[in-house]
N, C-alpha and C positions, 0 to 999 in steps of 0.2 A: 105430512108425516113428520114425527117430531123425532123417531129414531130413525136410527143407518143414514143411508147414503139413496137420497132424492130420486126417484126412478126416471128423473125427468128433469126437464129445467125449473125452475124456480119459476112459481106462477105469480105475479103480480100483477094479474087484469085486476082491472076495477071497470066501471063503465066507461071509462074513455079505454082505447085499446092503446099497446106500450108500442110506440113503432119505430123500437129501437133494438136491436139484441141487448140482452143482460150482460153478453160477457165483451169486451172489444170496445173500438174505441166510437161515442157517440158524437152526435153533433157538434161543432163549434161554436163558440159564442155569437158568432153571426151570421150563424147557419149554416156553413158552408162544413166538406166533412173534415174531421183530422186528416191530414198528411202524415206518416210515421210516427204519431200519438204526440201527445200532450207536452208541451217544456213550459218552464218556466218563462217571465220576459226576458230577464239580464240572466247573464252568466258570473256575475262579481256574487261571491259568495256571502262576503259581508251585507250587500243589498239585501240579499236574498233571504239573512236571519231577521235585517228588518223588518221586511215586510213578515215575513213569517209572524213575529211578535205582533205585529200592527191586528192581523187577521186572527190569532190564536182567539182570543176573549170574543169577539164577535162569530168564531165560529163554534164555541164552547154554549155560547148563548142561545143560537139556533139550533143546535144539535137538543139542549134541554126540552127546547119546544117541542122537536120532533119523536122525543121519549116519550113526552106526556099524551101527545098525541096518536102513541100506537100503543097505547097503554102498558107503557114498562113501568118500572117503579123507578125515581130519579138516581137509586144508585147506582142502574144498570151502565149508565154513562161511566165511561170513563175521560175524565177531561183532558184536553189534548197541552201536547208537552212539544218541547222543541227537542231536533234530534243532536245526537250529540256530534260534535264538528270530527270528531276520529271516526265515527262509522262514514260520516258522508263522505270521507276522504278516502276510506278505504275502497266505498259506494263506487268511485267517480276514477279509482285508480285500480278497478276491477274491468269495468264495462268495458262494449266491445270497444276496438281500436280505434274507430271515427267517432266514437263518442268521451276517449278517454279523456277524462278532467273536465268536462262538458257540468260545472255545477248546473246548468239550467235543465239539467236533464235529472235531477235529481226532485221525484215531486212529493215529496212526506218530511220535508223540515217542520210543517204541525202537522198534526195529526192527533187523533183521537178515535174513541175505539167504542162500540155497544157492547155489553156482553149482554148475550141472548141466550132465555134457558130452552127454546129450542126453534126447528126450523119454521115453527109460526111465528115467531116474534119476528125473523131473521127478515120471514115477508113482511110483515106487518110495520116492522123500517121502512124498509123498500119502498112501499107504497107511499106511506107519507112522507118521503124525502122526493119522489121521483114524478108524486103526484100530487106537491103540496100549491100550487097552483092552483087546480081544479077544486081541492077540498078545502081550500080558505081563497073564495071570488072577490073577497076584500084586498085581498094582497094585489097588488100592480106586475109581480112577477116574481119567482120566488128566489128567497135570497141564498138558495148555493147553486149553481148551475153546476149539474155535474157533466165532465166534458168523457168519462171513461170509466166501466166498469169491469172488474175483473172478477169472477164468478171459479174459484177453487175447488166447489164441490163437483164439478165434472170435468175440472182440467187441475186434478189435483196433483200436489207437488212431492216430490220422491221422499220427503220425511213424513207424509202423509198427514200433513196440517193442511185445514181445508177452510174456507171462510169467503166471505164476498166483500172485495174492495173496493172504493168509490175514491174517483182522484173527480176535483172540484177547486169550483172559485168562490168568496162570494161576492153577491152580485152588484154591490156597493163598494167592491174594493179596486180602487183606479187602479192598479197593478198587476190584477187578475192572481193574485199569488194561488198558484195551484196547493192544495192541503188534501191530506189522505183519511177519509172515513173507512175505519175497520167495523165491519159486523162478526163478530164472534160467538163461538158454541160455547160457553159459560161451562159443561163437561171439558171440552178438551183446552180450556183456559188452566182447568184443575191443573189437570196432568203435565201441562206444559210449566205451572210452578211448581209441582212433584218433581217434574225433573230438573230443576234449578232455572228456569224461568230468562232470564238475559243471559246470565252466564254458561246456559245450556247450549243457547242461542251462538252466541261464541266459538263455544269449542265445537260444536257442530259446522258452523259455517267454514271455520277456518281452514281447515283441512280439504274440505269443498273449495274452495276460493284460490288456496295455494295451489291445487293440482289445473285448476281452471287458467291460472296465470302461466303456471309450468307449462302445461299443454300448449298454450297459445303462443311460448316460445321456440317449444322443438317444435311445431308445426311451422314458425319460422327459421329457425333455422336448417329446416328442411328443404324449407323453398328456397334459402340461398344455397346451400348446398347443390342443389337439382338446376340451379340457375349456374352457380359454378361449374359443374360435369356439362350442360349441355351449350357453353360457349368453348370451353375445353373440346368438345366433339365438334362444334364449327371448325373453330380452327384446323382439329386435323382433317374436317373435311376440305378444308381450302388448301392446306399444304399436299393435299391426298391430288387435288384437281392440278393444283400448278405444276407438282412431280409430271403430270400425266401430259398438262400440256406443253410442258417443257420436252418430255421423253419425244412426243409427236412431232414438234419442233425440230426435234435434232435427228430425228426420223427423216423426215421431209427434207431436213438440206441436208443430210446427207444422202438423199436418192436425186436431189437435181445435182450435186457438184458429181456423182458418179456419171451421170446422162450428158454434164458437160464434159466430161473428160472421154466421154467415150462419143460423142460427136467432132474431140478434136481428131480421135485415134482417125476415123474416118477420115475427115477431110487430106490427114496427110498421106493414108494412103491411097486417096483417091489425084490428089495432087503425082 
């Protein structure tokens, strides 16, 4: 279906069958599965633009092929760009708390994007990226492995932009530098610079971002609060018990010194 919204998952049989989910995180590069998705190697950010640069042009190259190959016309590419160091910092000083500042967890410093005029192209990627192995026997192995797919059109996102994202290596780069392939609906590319395009992007995020951060602190400072009040309620539960065992205390001698004094009373007048 080229309009709306997929009644289904996105089909990309061919005669070898896909036996991986489309959306989530796939195999590893030597075979074994992701543990909590895909990072980067290093965490030094400076590294990390390097290699980026290193892989950008050799993944702009392969990505051409893969156009020509599901018969797009070459404009449909969009070649891939490095991200700029203020978003990844904003990227890395957003994320959750055990990941916060974690640049290796940051996997779209390249990236590039297809725009697709509709959801048969969208497949028609698909296919020769995921099945470029099989359909070129000449190749020894194919040069992006992709380690994670993210599929938008049925886990779609609250501004209601929808698309299918491919996080990868390629397969000749000794760093493995993870880089992000976007597939896009070329309609809602429109609209997305109708409505001002990065800088829509911005002021839409921002306000989302700021409340996410805010949240994440009353929800802390809640917890210490809550952590305050109930060592506060220990305490007066221990001054609550030692009152108690004190009162018992002075309870109990004072019923044996009455019991002694009233066994002297006896003996003298039994004397």
């Amino acid at each position: 279906k080229s309009k709306g919204k997929p009644s289904g998952p996105l089909d990309v049989s061919l005669s070898v069958p896909l036996s991986v989910p489309l959306s989530g995180p796939l195999s590893g590069p030597v075979g074994g599965p992701v543990s909590g998705g895909p990072t980067q190697s290093v965490n030094d950010v400076v590294q990390l633009y390097f290699q980026a640069a290193y892989c950008k042009r050799k993944l702009d190259r392969f990505m051409a092929k893969v156009v020509d190959s599901a018969g797009l016309a070459p404009d449909q590419l969009v070649p891939s760009t490095l991200k700029h160091p203020t978003r990844v910092l904003e990227k890395v000083s957003i994320c959750q708390k055990q990941h916060r500042f974690r640049y290796d967890h940051v996997l779209d410093y390249a990236r590039c994007a297809v725009c697709c005029d509709g959801l048969e192209q969208t497949v028609a990627v698909l296919k020769a990226l995921i099945f470029w192995k099989t359909t070129n026997p000449e190749a020894e192995r194919s040069p992006f492995e992709i380690v994670s797919i993210t599929d938008t059109w049925h886990h779609q996102r609250k501004d209601g932009w929808a698309d299918v994202t491919l996080i990868g290596f390629m397969s000749n780069d000794p760093h493995q530098h993870k880089c992000e392939v976007q597939l896009r609906l070329k309609r809602l590319v429109t609209i997305w610079q109708e409505l001002g395009g990065l800088l829509w992007d911005e002021r839409r995020r921002a306000p989302a971002e700021a409340l996410e951060v805010a949240r994440e602190r009353m929800e802390a400072a809640d917890l210490r609060r809550g952590e305050a009040v109930a060592r506060g309620l220990e305490r007066a539960v221990e001054g609550m018990m030692m009152e108690a065992v004190a009162s018992v205390e002075k309870r109990s001698g004072g019923q044996s010194s009455r019991r002694g004094s009233r066994r002297g009373s006896k003996q003298e007048l039994g004397e």
